[in-house]
C-alpha positions as a Markdown table, in Angstrom:
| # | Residue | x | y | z |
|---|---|---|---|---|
| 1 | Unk | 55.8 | 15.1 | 21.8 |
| 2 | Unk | 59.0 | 14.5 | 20.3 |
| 3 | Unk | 62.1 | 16.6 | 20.9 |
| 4 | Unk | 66.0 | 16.1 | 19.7 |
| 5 | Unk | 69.3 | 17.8 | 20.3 |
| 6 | Unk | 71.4 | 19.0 | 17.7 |
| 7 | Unk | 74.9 | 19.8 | 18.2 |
| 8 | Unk | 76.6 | 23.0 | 16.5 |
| 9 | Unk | 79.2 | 20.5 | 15.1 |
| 10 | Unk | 76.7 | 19.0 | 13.4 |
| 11 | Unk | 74.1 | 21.5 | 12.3 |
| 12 | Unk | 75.9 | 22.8 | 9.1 |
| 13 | Unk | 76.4 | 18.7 | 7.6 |
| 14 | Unk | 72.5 | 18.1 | 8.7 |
| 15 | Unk | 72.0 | 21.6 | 6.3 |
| 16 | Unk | 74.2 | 20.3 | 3.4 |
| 17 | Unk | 71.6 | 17.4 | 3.5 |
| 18 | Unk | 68.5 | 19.2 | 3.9 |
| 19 | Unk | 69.7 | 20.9 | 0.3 |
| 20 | Unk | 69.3 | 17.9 | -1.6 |
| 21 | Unk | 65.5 | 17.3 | -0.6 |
| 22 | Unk | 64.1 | 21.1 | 0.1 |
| 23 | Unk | 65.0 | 24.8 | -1.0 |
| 24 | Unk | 66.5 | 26.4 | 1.7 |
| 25 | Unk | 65.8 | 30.6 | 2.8 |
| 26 | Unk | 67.2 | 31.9 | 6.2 |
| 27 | Unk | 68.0 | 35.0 | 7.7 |
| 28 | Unk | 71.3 | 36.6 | 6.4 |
| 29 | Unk | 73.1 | 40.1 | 7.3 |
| 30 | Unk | 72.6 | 42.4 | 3.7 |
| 31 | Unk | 74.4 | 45.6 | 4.7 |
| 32 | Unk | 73.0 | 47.0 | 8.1 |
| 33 | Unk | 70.0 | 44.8 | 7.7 |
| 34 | Unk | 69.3 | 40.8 | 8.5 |
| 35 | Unk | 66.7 | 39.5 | 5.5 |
| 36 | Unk | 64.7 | 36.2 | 4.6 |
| 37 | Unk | 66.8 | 34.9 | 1.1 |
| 38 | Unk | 67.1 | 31.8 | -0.4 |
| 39 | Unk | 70.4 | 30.2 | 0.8 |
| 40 | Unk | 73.3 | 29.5 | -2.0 |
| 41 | Unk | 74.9 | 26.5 | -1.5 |
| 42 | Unk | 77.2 | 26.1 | 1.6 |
| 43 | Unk | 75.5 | 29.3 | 2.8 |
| 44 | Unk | 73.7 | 29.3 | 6.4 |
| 45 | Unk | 71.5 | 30.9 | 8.3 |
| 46 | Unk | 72.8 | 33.4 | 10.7 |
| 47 | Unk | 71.1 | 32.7 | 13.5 |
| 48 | Unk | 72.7 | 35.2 | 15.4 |
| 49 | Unk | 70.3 | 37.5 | 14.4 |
| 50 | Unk | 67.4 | 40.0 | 16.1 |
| 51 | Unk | 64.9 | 40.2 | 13.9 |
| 52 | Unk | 64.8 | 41.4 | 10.4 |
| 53 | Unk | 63.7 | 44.2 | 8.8 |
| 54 | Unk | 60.9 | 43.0 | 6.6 |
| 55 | Unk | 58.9 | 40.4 | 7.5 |
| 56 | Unk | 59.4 | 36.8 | 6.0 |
| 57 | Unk | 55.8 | 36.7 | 4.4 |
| 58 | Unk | 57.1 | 37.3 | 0.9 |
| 59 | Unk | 58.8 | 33.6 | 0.5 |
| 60 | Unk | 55.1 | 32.6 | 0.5 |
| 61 | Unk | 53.2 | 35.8 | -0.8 |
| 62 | Unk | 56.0 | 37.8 | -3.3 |
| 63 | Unk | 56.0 | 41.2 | -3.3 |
| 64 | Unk | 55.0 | 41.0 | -7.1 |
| 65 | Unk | 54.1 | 37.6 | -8.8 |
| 66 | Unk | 53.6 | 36.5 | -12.1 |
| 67 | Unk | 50.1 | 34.9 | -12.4 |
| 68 | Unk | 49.2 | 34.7 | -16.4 |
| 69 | Unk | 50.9 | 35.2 | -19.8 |
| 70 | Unk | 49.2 | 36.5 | -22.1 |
| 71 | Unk | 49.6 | 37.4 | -26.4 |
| 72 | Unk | 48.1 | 40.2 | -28.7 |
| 73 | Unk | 49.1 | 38.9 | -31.4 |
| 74 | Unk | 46.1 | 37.9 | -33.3 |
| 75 | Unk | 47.9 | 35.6 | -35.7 |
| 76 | Unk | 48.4 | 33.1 | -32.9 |
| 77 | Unk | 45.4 | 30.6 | -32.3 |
| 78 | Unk | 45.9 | 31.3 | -28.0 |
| 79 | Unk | 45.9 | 35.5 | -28.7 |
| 80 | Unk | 43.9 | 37.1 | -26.0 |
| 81 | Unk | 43.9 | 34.1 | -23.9 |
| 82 | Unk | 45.4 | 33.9 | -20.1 |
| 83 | Unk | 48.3 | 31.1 | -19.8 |
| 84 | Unk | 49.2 | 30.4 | -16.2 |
| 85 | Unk | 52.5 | 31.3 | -15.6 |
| 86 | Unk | 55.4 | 28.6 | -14.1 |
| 87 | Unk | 55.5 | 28.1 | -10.8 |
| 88 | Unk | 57.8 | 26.5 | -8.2 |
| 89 | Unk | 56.0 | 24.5 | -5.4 |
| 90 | Unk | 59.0 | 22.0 | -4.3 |
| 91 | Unk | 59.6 | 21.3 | -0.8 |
| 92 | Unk | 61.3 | 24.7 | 1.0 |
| 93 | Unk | 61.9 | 25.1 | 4.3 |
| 94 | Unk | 62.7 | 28.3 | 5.8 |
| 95 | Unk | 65.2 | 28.3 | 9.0 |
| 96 | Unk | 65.2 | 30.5 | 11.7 |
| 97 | Unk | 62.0 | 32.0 | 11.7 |
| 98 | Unk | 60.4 | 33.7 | 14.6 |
| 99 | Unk | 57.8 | 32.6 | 16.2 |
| 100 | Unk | 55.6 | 35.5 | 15.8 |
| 101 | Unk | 56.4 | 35.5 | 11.6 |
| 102 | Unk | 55.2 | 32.0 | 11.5 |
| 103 | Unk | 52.0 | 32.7 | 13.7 |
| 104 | Unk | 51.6 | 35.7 | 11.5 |
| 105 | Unk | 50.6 | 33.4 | 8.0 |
| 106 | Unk | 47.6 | 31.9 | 10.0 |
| 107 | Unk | 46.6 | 35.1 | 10.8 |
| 108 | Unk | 46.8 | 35.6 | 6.5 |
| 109 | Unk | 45.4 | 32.5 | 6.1 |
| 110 | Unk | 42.0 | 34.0 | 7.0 |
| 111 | Unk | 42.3 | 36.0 | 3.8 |
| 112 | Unk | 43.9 | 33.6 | 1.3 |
| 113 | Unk | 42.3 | 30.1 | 2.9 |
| 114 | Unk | 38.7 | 29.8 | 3.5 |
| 115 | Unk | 36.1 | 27.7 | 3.1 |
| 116 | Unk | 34.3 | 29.9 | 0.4 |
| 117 | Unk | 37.6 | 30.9 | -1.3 |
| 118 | Unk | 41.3 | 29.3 | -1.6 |
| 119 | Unk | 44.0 | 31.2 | -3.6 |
| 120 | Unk | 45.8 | 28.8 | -5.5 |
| 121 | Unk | 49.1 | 30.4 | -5.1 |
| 122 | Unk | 49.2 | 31.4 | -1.4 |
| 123 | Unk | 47.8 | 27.9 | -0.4 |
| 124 | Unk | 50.4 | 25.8 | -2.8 |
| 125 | Unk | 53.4 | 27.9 | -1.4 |
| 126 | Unk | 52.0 | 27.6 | 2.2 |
| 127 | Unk | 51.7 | 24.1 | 1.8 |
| 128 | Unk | 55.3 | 23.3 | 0.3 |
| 129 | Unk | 56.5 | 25.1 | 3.0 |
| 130 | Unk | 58.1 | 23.8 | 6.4 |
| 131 | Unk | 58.4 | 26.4 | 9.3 |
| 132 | Unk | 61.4 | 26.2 | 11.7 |
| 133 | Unk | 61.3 | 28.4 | 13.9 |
| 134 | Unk | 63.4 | 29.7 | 16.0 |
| 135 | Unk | 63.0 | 30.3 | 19.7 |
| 136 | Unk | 63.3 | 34.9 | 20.7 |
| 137 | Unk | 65.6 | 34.8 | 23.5 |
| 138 | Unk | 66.1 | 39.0 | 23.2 |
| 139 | Unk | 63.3 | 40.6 | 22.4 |
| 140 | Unk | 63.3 | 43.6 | 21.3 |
| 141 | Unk | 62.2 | 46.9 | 23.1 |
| 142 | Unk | 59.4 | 47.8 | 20.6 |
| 143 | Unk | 58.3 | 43.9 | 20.8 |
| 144 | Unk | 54.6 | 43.2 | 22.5 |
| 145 | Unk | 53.7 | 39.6 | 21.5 |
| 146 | Unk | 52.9 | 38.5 | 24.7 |
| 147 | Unk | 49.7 | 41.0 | 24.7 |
| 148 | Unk | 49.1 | 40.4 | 20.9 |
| 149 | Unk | 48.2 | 36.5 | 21.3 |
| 150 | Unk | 51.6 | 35.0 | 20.0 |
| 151 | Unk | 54.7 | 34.8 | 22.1 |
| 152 | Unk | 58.8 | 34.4 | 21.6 |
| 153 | Unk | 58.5 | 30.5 | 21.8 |
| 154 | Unk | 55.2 | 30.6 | 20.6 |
| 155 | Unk | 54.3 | 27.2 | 18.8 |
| 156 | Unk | 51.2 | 27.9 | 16.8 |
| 157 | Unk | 52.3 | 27.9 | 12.7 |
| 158 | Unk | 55.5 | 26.3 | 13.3 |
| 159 | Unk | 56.8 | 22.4 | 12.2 |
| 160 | Unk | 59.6 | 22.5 | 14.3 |
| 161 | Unk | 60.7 | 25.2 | 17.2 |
| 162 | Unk | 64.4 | 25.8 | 18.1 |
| 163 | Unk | 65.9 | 27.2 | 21.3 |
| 164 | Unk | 69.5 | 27.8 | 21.3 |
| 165 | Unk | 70.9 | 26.3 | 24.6 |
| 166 | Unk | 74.9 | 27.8 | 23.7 |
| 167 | Unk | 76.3 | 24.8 | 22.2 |
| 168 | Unk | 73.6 | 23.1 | 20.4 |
| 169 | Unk | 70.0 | 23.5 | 19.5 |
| 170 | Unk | 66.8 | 21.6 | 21.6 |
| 171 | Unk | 64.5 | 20.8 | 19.2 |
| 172 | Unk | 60.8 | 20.5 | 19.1 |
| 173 | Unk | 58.6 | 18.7 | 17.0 |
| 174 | Unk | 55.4 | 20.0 | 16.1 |
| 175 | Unk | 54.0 | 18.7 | 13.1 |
| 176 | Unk | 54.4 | 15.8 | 10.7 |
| 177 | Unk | 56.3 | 18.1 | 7.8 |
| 178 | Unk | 58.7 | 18.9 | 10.7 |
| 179 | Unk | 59.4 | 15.0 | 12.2 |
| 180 | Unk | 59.9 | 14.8 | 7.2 |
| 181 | Unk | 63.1 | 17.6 | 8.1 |
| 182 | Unk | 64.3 | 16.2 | 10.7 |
| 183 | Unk | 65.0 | 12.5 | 9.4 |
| 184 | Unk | 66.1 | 14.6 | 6.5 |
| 185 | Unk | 68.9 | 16.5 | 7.7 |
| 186 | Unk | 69.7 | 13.2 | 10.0 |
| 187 | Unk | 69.3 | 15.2 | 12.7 |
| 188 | Unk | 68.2 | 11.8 | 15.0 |
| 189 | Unk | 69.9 | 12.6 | 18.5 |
| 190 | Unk | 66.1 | 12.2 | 20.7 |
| 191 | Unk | 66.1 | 13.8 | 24.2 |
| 192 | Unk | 63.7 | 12.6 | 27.2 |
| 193 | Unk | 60.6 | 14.6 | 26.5 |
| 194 | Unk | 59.7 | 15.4 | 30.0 |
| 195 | Unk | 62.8 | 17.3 | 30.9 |
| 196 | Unk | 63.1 | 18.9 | 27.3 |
| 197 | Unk | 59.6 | 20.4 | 28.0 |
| 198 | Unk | 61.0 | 21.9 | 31.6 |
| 199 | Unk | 63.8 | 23.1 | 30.0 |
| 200 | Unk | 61.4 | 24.8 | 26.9 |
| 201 | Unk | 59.1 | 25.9 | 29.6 |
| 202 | Unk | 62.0 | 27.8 | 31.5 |
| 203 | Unk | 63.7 | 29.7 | 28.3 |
| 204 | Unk | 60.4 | 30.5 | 27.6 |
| 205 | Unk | 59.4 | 31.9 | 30.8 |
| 206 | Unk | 62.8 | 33.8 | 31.0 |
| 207 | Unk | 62.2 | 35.4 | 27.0 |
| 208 | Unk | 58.3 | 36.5 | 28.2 |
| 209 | Unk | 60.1 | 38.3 | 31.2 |
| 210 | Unk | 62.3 | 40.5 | 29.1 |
| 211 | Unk | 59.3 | 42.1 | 26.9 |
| 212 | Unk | 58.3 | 45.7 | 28.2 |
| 213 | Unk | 56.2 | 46.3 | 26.1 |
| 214 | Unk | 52.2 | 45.8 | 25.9 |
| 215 | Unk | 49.1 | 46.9 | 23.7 |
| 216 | Unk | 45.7 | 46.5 | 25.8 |
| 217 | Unk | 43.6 | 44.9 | 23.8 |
| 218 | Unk | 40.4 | 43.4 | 26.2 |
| 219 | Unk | 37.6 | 46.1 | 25.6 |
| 220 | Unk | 38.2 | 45.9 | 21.5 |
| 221 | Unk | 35.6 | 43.7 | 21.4 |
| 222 | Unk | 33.1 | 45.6 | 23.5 |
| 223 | Unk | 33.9 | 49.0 | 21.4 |
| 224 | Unk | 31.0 | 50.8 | 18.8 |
| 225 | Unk | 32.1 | 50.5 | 15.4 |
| 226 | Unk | 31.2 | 53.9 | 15.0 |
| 227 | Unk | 32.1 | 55.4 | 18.3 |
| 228 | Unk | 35.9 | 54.5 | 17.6 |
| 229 | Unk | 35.0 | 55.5 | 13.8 |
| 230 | Unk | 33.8 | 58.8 | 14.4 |
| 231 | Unk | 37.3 | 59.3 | 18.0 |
| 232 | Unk | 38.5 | 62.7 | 17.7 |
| 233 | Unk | 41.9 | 61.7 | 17.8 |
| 234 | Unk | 42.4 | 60.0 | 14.6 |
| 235 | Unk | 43.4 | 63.3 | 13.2 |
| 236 | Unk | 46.2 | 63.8 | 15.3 |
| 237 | Unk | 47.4 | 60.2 | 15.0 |
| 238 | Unk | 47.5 | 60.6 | 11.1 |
| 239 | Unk | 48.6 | 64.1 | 11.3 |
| 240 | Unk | 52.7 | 63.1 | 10.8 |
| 241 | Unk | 51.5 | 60.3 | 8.2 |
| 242 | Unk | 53.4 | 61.1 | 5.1 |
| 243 | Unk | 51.6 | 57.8 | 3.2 |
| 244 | Unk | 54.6 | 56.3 | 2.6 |
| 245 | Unk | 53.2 | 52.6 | 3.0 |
| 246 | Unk | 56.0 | 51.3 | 5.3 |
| 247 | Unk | 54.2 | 50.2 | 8.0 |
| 248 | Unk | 51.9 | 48.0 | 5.7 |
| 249 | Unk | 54.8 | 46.5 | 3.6 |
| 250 | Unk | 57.1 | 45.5 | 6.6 |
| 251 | Unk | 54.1 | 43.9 | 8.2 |
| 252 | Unk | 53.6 | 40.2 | 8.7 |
| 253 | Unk | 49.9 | 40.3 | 8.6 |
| 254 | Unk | 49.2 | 43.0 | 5.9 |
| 255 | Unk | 47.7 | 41.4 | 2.6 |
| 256 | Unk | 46.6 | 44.0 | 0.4 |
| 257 | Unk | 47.4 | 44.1 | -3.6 |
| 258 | Unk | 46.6 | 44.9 | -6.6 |
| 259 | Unk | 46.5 | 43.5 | -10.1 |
| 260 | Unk | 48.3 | 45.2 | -13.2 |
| 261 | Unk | 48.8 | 43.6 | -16.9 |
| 262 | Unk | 52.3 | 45.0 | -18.2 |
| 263 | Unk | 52.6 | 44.8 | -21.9 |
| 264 | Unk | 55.8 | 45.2 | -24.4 |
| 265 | Unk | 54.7 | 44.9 | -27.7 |
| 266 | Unk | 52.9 | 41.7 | -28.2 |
| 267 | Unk | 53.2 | 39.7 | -25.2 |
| 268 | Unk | 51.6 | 40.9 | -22.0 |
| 269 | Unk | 52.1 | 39.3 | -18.4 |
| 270 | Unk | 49.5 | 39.8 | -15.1 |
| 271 | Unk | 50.7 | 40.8 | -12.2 |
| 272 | Unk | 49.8 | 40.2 | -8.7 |
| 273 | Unk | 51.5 | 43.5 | -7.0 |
| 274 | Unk | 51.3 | 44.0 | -2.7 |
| 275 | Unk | 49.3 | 47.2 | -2.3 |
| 276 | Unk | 48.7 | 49.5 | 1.0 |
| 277 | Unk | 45.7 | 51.0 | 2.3 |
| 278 | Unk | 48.1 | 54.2 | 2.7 |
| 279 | Unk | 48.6 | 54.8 | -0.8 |
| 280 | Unk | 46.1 | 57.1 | -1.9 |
| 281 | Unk | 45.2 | 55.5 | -5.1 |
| 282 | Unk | 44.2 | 52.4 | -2.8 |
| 283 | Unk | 40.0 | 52.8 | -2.9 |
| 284 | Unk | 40.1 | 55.3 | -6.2 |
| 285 | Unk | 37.2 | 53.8 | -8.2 |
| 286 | Unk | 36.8 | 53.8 | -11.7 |
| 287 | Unk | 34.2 | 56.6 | -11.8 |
| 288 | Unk | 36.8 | 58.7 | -10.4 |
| 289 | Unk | 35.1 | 58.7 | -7.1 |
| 290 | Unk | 37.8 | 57.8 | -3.8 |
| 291 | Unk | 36.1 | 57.5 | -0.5 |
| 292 | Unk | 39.0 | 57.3 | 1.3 |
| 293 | Unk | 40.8 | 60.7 | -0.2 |
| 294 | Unk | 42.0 | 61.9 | 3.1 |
| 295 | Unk | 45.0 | 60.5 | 5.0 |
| 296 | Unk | 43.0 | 60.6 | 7.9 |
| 297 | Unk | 40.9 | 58.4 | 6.5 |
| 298 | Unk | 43.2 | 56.3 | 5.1 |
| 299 | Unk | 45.3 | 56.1 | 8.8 |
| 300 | Unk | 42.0 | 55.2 | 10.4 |
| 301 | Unk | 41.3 | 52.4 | 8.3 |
| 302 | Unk | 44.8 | 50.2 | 9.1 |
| 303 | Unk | 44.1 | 50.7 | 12.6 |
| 304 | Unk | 40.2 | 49.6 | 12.5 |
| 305 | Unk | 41.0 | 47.0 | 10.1 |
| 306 | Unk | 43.7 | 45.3 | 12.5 |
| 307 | Unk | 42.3 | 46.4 | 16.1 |
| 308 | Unk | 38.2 | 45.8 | 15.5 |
| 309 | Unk | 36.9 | 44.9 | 11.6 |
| 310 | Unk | 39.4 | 41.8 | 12.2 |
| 311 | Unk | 38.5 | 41.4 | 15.9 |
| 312 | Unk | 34.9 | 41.7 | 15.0 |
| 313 | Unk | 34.5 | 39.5 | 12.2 |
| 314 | Unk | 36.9 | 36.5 | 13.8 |
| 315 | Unk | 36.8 | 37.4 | 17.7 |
| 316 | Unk | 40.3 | 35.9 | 17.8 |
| 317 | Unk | 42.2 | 38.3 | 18.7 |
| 318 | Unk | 43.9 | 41.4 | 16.9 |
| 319 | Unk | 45.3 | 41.5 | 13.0 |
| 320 | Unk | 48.4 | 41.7 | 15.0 |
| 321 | Unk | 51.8 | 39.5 | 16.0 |
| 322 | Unk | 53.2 | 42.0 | 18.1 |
| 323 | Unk | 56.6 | 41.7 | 16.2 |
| 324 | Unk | 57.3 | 45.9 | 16.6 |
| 325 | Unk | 58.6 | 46.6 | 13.0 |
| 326 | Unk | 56.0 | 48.7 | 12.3 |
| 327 | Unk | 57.1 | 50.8 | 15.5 |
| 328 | Unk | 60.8 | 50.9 | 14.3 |
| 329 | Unk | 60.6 | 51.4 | 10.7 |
| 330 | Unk | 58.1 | 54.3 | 11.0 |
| 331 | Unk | 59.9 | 57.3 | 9.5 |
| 332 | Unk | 57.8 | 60.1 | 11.5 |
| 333 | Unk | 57.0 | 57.4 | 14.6 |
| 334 | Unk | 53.2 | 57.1 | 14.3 |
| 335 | Unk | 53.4 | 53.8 | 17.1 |
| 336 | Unk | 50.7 | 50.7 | 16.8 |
| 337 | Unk | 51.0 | 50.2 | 20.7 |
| 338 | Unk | 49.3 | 53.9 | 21.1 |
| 339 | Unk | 46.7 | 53.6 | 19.0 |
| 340 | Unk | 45.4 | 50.6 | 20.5 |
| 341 | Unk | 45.8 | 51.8 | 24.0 |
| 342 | Unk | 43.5 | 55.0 | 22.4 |
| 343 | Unk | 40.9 | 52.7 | 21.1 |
| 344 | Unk | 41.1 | 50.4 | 23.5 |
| 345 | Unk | 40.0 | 52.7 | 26.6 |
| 346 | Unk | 38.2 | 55.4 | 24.3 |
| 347 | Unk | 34.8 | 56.3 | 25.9 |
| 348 | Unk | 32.2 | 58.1 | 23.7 |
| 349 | Unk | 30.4 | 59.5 | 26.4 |
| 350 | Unk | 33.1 | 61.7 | 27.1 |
| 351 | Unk | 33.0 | 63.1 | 24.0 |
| 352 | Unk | 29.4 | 63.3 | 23.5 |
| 353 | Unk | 27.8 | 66.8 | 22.8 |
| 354 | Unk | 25.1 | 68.1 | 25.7 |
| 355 | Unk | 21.6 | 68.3 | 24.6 |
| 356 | Unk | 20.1 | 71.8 | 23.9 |
């Protein structure tokens, strides 16, 4: 495995060059908040930062993309026929990214990449994408990725992995994409491997130390669909819930949308919009029929999507990165890490009703 040293001196000269040969997004302060943007030109990453407040999955899955054009007008030979819409698949290389963020799009790759099923758009933008992450040296409190199968050096999803050592950044390589941005940016300073991969081993050791915070997660698997289905406490989890959809659109892993045609006289455009199990529109069918009508229902079904349908269907582990923002952003503090520790240990023969 190959690592290199970058000095701080040089970092912004080797970014100037990665701008001729990628499109660069990093994280940069807006207001109160650190988000995932495109970089203007001389502009850099802060990697300063925490952790943002939304997740970075929208440089690869926007929050509302055009798919198709389309035209009404019947005096044009392509009227009522879908045009794909323009779309921009150069090289882009996001900076700074956490570890868990970048573990989080293999977890969405289960949804967008499959054998049976690729989505065109997800898998172009995936693949044009290089991942450089960035090494979590101060977890937050509400963090658990440790317990939710990624980690604050975590490697899985990533190119290339940075841990800032004060005056410079130790590099690691990961993947051929990331050996492409590193010759890029000229960014050629190689380290001996061997004590580059003590050095990793002990920043990452010292990061895993500082995270409080666990979700137990080992008798998921074991669980009765319908035993954690039909819990009694799934009312009073939902019972703050105002459906606001937060949770869902801050989340790495989430993947839901929708599809809407917007028209303006003639010309119409197809949408692909994110959506949230929350909403209560989510599941309302056409025949006016909505089995999930209830917000009890519709709280229920995040948690049993991403703590036993997923772990169910892919025994890999939980929809889950264990990056807290969920836990944080939460306007009436309904927290993940509960609600797993609920399922988790819930017994049904506790709750079972005596025989007559």
């Amino acid at each position: 495995m190959k690592f290199v040293k970058i000095d701080k001196k040089e970092w912004a000269a080797g970014l100037d060059r990665l701008s001729a040969a990628y499109r660069l997004f990093g994280p940069v302060k807006e207001g109160n908040f650190h988000e995932f943007k495109a970089l203007d030109a001389q502009e850099r990453p802060d990697m300063a930062y925490v952790n943002t407040r939304r997740s970075p999955k929208a440089l690869i899955y926007p929050q509302s993309e055009k798919m198709f054009e389309f035209s009404l007008d019947q005096t044009r030979a392509d009227h009522h026929i879908l045009r794909e819409a323009g779309k921009d698949y150069t090289a882009r290389a996001v900076i700074g990214i956490r570890p868990c963020d970048a573990d989080a799009f293999r977890l969405v790759q289960k949804n967008f990449d499959t054998p049976e099923y690729r989505d065109p758009y997800w898998v172009q933008a995936y693949e044009a994408t290089t991942l450089v992450g960035l090494g979590c040296s101060s977890p937050c409190s509400t963090c658990f990725c440790t317990t939710a199968g990624s980690g604050p050096f975590h490697e899985a999803g990533l190119d290339l992995l940075l841990a800032d050592e004060g005056s410079g950044y130790l590099v690691k390589v990961l993947s051929p994409k990331g050996e492409a941005l590193v010759q890029a940016a000229g960014w050629s300073d190689a380290t001996a491997a061997e004590a580059a991969e003590r050095r990793l081993q002990d920043l990452r050791g010292e990061a895993e130390a500082r995270i409080v915070s666990r979700v137990p997660t080992a008798k998921l698997k074991d669980q009765k669909t319908n035993h954690l289905f039909d819990a009694p406490f799934w009312q009073e989890v939902a019972f703050s819930c105002i459906n606001c959809g937060t949770c869902t659109y801050v989340c790495p892993t989430c993947w839901c949308f929708d599809l809407q045609d917007e028209v303006s006289g003639k010309d119409g455009i197809r949408y692909r919009n994110w959506d949230s199990c929350m909403f209560p529109l989510f599941t309302h069918h056409g025949s006016g029929h909505n089995p999930r009508s209830q917000k009890t229902q519709r709280v229920r079904q995040r948690f049993m999507h991403k703590l036993k349908y997923f772990v169910d269907k892919y025994d890999n582990g939980i929809q889950c990165v264990g990056c807290g923002r969920c836990i944080r952003l939460c306007p009436v503090n309904i927290d993940i890490r509960r609600v797993c520790n609920l399922m988790n240990h819930f017994d049904a023969t506790a709750c079972a009703i005596p025989a007559a």
